[in-house]
N, C-alpha and C positions, 0 to 999 in steps of 0.2 A: 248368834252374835260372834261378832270375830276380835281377836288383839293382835295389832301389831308388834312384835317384840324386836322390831331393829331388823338391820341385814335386808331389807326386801322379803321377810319373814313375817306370815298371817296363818295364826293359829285358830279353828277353833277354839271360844273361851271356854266350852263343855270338854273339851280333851286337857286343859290345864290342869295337870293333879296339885303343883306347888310352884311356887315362886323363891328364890332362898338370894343371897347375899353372897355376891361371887366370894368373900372370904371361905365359903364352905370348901371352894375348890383345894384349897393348902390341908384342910382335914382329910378331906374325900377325894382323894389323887386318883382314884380309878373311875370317878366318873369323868373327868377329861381322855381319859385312854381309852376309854371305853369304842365297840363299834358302831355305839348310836348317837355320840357326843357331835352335834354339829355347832362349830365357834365362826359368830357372826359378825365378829370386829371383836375389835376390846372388849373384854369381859366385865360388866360391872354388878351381871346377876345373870341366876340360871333358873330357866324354867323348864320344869320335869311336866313331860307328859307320857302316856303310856305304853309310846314305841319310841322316845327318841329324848335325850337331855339337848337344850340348846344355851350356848354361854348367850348370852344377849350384848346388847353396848348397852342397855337401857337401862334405866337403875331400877332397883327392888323395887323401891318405893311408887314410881310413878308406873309402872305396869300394873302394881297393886290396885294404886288409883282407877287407870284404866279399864281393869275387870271388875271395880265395885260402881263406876259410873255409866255402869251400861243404861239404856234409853229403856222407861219401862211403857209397855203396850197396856193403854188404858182401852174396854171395851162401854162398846155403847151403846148402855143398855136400855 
């Protein structure tokens, strides 16, 4: 399954390690400097995965939504 996270940005939802609240950016100043930090418009939340931090435009909240609304496969048995 896949998330969009803004920007023309589609993440595997299986390589999503965290979602956080772009306020984390003013605590954790070296993840914006960083060489894997990609900033996809306005920042309104960042999602960590595990080659590369992206600021998002999207908000925490509805990315979240997004990765727990995934479609589930019923089999037929």
């Amino acid at each position: 399954m896949y998330i969009d996270i803004g920007g023309e940005t589609v993440l595997r939802s299986r390589d999503v390690v965290a979602i956080f609240d772009a306020s984390i950016l003013q605590q954790q100043a070296h993840l914006a400097s960083g060489p894997n930090w990609r900033a996809l418009g306005p920042v309104k939340s960042v999602v960590l995965t595990p080659t590369h931090v992206y600021g998002s435009p999207i908000s925490c909240a509805t990315l979240r939504k997004r990765l727990m609304n995934r479609p589930r496969l019923e089999s037929k048995t």
